[in-house]
C-alpha positions in Angstrom: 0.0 0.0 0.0 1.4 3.5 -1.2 -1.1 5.7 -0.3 0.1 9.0 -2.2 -1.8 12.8 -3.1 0.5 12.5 -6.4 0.8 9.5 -8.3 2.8 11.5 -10.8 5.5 11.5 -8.7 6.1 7.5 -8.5 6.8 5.8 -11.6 10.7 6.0 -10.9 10.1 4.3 -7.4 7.1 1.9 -9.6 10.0 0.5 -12.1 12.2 0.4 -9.1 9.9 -1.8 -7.2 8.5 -3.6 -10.2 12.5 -4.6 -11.1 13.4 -6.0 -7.4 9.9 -7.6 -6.7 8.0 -8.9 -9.9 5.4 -9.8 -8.1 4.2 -6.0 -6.5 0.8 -5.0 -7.1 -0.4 -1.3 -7.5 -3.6 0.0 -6.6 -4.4 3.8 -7.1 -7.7 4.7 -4.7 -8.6 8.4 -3.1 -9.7 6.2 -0.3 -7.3 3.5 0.8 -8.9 2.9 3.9 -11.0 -0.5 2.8 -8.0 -1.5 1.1 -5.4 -1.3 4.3 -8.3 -2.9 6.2 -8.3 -5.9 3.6 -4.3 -5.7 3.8 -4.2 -6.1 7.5 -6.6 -8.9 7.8 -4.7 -10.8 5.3 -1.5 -10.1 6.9 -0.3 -7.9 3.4 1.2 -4.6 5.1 5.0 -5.3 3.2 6.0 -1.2 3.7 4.3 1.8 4.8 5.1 5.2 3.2 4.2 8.6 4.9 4.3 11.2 2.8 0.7 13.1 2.8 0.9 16.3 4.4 -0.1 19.9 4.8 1.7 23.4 4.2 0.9 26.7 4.6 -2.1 26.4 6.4 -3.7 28.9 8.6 -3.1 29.0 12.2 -5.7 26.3 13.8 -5.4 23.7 16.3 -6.0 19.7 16.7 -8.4 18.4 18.7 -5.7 17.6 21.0 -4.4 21.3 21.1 -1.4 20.8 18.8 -0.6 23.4 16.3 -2.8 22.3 12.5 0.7 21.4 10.7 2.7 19.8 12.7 -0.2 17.7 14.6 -0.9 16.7 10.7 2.4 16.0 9.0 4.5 15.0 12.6 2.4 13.7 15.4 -0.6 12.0 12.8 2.6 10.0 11.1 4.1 8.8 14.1 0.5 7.6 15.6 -0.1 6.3 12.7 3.2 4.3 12.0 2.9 3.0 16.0 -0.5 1.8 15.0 0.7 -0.3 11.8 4.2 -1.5 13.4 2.9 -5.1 14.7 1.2 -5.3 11.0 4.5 -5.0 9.3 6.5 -6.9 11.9 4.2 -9.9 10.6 5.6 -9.3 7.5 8.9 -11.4 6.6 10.0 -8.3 4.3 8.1 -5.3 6.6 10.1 -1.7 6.5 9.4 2.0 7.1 
C-alpha cells in the first residue's frame, strides 16, 4: 500500500519496485482505507510510506491542542506508524 496525493511522482520508485519484486501490485484509490483494512486482515502490510501532508495552512489547532501542521504532518505520522508496526513486523519483508 502507497497511499500518495501524487501518483505522478512514482513511476521511478514503480519501475524500481517492479525490477526487485516482480510480483508488487499497484492500486491507485482516493480512499485506501477498505483497502489497508483488507491488507491487515490478510497479513499484506510489506512497507508503509508517509508522505501526505499539509503546508501553509492557517493558524488552527487539533483536537488535541497541537498546532494544525505539525499535529498533521509530525504527530498524525508517528500515531499512525505506532499503529501499523505489529502489521508490518508480521511481515517477513516489513520496512518504514
Amino acid at each position: 500500500v502507497i497511499p500518495t496525493i501524487a501518483p505522478f511522482l512514482l513511476p521511478r520508485l514503480l519501475q524500481q519496485l517492479r525490477t526487485t519484486h516482480p510480483d508488487f501490485k499497484l492500486f491507485i484509490r482516493e480512499d485506501l482505507s477498505q483497502h489497508l483494512v483488507d491488507a491487515l486482515q490478510a497479513g499484506e502490510l510489506d512497507i508503509l510510506i508517509n508522505n501526505a501532508g499539509i503546508m501553509a495552512c492557517p493558524y488552527g489547532k487539533t483536537e488535541d491542542g497541537f498546532e494544525t501542521q505539525f499535529g498533521t504532518n509530525h504527530i498524525g505520522h508517528f500515531y499512525f506508524t505506532n499503529l501499523m508496526v505489529p502489521f508490518l513486523m508480521q511481515a517477513a519483508t516489513g520496512g518504514i
